[in-house]
C-alpha positions in Angstrom: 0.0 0.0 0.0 2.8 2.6 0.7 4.2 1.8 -3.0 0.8 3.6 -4.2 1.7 6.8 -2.5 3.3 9.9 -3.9 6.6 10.9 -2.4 4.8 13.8 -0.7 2.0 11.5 0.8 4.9 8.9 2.0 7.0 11.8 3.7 3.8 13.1 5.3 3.1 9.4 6.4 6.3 9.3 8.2 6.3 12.0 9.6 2.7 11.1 11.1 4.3 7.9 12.4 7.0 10.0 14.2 4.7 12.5 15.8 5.0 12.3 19.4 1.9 12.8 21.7 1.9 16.3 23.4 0.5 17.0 26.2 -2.8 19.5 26.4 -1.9 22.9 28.1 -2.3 22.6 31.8 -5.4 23.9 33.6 -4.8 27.5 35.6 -6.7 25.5 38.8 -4.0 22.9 38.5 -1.0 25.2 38.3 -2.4 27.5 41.1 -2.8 24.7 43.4 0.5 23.0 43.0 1.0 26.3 43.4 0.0 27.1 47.0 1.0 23.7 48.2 4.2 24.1 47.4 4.5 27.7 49.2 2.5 26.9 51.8 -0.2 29.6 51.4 -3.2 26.8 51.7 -1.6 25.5 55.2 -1.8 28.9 56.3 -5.4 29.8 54.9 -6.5 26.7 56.4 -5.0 26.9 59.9 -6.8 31.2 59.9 -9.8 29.4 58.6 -9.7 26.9 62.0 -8.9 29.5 64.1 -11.8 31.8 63.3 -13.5 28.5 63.4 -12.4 27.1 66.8 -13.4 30.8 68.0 -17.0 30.3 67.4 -16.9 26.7 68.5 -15.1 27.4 71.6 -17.1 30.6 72.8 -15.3 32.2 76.0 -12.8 29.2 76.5 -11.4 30.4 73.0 -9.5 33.0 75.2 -7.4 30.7 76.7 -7.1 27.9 75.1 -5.0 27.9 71.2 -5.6 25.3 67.7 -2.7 23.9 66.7 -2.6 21.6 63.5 -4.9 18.7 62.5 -2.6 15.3 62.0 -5.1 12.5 60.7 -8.3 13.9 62.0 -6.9 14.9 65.6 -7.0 18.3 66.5 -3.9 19.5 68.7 -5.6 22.4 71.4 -3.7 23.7 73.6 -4.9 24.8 77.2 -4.1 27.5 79.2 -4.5 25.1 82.5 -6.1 21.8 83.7 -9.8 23.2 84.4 -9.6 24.5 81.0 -8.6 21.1 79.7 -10.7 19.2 81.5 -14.3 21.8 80.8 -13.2 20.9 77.0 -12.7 17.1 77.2 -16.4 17.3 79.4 -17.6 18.8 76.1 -15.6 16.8 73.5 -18.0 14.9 71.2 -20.1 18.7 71.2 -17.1 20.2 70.0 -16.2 18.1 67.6 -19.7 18.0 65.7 -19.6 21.7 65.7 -15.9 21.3 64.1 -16.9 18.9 61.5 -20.1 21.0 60.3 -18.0 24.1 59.8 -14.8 22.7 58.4 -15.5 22.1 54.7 -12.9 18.8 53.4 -11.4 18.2 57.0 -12.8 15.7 59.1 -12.2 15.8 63.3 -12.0 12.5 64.8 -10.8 13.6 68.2 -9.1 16.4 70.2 -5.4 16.1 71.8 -5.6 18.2 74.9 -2.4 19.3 76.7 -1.3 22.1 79.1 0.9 24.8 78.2 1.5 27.9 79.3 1.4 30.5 77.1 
């Protein structure tokens, strides 16, 4: 079949044959999210995000207690002192339904509690 093509079909052929696939131009969402994970603008949108959050949630112990980051689904709070601890673990699984229905793609599964001063 190629000996019925002209010269000009044949080298168009080929060079058919040798094309390469090339990738489609990237979407602007895709770039802009690689983006801001690799300068680390999303971490710190999120963590202002549970903050503000965690402020509401809280109510007057948000004064003296601080969020910390979430590491597979457990929230790191830090208390000013034990009472403070121990009013927040009486009112755990509260807190944490109020967490999950204002965080949108994060998911609490528990608190870590611990006592600093700060």
């Amino acid at each position: 079949m190629t000996g019925d093509l002209t010269p000009d079909e044949q080298r168009f052929e080929d060079l058919r044959k040798r094309q390469r696939f090339t990738p489609l131009t990237p979407r602007i969402d895709h770039i802009l999210s690689r983006l801001m994970a690799r300068t680390g603008y999303a971490r710190v949108k999120s963590s202002n995000a549970l903050d503000m959050i965690w402020g509401e949630v809280a109510g007057p112990l948000a004064s003296v207690t601080k969020v910390g980051n979430v590491r597979r689904g457990v929230l790191d709070v830090i208390c000013r002192n034990s009472a403070v601890m121990q009013e927040i673990t009486f009112q755990k699984q509260m807190v944490i339904q109020q967490l999950n229905q204002r965080l949108e793609g994060q998911t609490i599964k528990d608190l870590k509690l611990r006592v600093v001063d700060f």
